[in-house]
C-alpha positions, 0 to 999 in steps of 0.5 A, a space after each residue: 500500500 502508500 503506506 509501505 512504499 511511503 516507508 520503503 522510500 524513506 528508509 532507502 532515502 536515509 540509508 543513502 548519503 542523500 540527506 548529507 549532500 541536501 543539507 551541505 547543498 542547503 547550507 551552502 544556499 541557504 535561500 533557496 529553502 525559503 524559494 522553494 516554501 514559497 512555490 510550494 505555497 504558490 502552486 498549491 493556491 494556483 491548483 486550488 484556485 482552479 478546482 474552484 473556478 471548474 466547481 463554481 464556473 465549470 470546466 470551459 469557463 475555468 480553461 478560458 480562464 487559464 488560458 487568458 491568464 498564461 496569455 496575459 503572463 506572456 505578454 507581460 514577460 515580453 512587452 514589459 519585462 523584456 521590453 519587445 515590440 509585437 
């Protein structure tokens, strides 16, 4: 079951040299921890954002809703962060 392979996993993680190497690599990069507990946070709003646009709109509307956001961040990134001409 999850359980046993949730155990089997974490044995094998902490018998390997794997937590040594994370926590030389964290202590060389102390920041990147702090970045990383934020795009965890961020995508688990942005997931929830979504299955409540399909639970209140329903699927189409919440794809168009999407999709008009991942236009809108395109545009961003190349007309006012790069600065491009369209």
């Amino acid at each position: 079951t999850y359980a046993m392979a949730a155990m089997q996993s974490f044995l094998f993680f902490v018998s390997s040299d794997e937590p040594q190497h994370a926590y030389t690599f964290f202590s060389a990069n102390p920041t990147l921890l702090a970045k990383m507990f934020c795009s965890e946070i961020f995508g688990y709003a942005s997931i929830s954002m979504v299955v409540r646009l399909v639970a209140h709109y329903g699927a189409t509307n919440a794809e168009v809703a999407k999709t008009a956001r991942k236009g809108v961040v395109l545009f961003f990134s190349l007309v006012v962060i790069e600065g491009k001409a369209i």
